[in-house]
Each structure stands twice: as structure tokens, then as C-alpha cells.
C-alpha positions in Angstrom: 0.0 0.0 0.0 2.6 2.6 1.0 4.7 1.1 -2.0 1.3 2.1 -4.5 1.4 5.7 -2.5 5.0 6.7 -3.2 4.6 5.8 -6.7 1.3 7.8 -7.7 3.1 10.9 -5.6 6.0 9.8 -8.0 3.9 9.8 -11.1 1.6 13.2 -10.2 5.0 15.0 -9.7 6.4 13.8 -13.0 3.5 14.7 -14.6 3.6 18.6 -13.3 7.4 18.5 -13.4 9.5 21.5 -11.7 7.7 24.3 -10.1 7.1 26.7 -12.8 7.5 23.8 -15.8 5.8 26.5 -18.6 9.3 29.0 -18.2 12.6 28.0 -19.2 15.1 26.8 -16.8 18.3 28.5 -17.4 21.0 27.0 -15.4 22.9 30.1 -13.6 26.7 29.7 -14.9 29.2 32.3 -15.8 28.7 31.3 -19.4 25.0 32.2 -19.3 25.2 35.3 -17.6 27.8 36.2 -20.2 25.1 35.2 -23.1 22.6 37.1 -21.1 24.8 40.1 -21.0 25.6 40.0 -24.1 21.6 40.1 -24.9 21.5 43.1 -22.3 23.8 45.0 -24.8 22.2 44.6 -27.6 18.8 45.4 -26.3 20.0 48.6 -24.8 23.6 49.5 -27.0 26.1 51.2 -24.6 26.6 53.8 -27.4 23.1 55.0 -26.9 23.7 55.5 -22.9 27.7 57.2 -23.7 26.3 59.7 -26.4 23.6 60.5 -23.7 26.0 61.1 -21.4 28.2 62.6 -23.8 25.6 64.8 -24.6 25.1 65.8 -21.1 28.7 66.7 -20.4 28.4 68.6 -23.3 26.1 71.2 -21.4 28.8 72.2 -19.6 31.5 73.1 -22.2 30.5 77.0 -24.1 27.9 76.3 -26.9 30.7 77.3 -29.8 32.6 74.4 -28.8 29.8 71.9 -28.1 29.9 70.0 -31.3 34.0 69.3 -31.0 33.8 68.4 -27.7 31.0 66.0 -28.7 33.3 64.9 -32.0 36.0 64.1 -29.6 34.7 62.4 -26.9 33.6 60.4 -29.7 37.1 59.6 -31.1 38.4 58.8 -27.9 36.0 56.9 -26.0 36.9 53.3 -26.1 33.2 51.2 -26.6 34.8 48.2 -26.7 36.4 48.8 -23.6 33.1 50.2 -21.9 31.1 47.2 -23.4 33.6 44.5 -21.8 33.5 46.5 -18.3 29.9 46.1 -18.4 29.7 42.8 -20.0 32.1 41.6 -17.0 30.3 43.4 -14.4 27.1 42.0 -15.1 28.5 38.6 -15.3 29.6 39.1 -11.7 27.2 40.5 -10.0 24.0 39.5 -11.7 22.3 36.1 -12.1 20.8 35.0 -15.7 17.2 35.7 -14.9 18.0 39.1 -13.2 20.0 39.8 -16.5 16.8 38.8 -18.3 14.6 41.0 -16.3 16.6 44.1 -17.0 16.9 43.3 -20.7 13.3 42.9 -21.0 12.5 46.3 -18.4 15.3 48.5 -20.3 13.9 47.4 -23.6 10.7 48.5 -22.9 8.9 51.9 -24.3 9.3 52.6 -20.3 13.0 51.3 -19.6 14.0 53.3 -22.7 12.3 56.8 -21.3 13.3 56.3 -18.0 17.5 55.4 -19.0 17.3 58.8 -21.2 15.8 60.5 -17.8 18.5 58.4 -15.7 21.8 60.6 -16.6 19.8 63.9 -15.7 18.3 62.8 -12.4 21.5 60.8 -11.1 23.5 64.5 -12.5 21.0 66.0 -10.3 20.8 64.2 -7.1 24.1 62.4 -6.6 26.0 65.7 -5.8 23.1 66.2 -3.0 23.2 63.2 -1.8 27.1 63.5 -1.3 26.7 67.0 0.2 24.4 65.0 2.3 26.5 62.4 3.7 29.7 64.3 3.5 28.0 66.9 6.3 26.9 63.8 8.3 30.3 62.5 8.2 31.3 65.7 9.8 29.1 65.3 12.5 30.2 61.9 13.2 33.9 62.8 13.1 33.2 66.0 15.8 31.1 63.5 17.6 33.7 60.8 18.1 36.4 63.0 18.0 38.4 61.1 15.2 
């Protein structure tokens, strides 16, 4: 009788297979992140986000020399370099369905909209937010006397 239990559990499981059976199972390597990376960049081309931030640098330079400055960076910037770096990063701090979930966000009407928006609000906030925390750290240093 028990023997008759196990194997219908047995057989019912088989037949739903692994939670979730309908979505892929991607096995989390270093390989398939890479692969999922790689995906990430071509969804959402690191050219794109440097010419946007390109772009936004060039703000600060006078408006007669905008256009060189833009020309240059250009030239100089080294893509390959910046897509390895992110490829690499990714790889190492991301699994492959997190990797999926940004490629699929960032590819998105939204995801696009809100990475132009991004280099503009982090321009905007990060230098607060440091302000911020570089006065608390001055408090902290008076208070402990260090």
C-alpha cells in the first residue's frame, strides 16, 4: 500500500514536473550570464547611454565648442572597452534571470524613457546626496572625536 502511495506521488510530480515547468530553466553559470549580458547590450547599446551622457557633459563646455567636444569624446572613447566592463560586471554581480529582467524592463517603451531621464536625475541628485553624507560625516567625526 505505502509502496502504491510513493509511486502515484511519484507519477503526479512527473507529470507537473519543476515548479514553474511552462518557463525555461536556465541554469545560472558564468557562461549564461555572459550570453545574457551580451543580450542586455544589444537590447540597450552602450553607445546609446555614452552619447547620452556625452551629450550631457556637453552642457557644460561654451555652446561654440559643443559640437568638437561631442566629436572628440567620440574619437576617444573606447566602446569596446566600456562594453567589456559592463559585459564583466554583469557577469559578476547578476544572475541570468535578473539579466533577463533588465533586458526585458530596459527594452521597454518605459525602460527606454526612464534610462534617457536616468543621466539627468542621477547628475542632479548624486551631488546632493554626497553633500548630504559628507556633512553627516562631519558630524560623526566632531562627535567621536576622530
Amino acid at each position: 500500500m505505502m509502496i502504491r502511495a510513493a509511486l502515484a506521488v511519484t507519477l503526479a510530480l512527473g507529470l507537473v514536473g519543476p515548479p514553474f515547468a511552462g518557463e525555461a530553466q536556465v541554469t545560472d553559470t558564468a557562461d549564461a550570464r555572459r550570453d545574457a549580458a551580451l543580450k542586455y547590450l544589444a537590447s540597450v547599446p552602450t553607445d546609446t547611454i555614452v552619447d547620452d551622457m556625452t551629450n550631457e557633459l556637453a552642457k557644460q563646455i561654451p555652446a561654440t565648442r559643443r559640437d568638437e567636444f561631442v566629436r572628440l569624446m567620440k574619437k576617444v572613447i573606447p566602446l569596446d572597452r566600456i562594453k567589456a566592463l559592463t559585459v564583466d560586471a554583469m557577469v559578476k554581480h547578476f544572475t541570468v534571470p535578473e539579466i533577463e529582467a533588465m533586458t526585458k524592463f530596459y527594452g521597454s517603451v518605459e525602460g527606454k524613457a526612464i534610462m534617457r531621464k536616468s543621466g539627468v536625475y542621477m547628475g542632479e541628485i548624486l551631488p546632493r546626496i554626497q553633500a548630504e553624507v559628507l556633512e553627516a560625516l562631519q558630524k560623526v567625526r566632531v562627535e567621536m572625536q576622530i
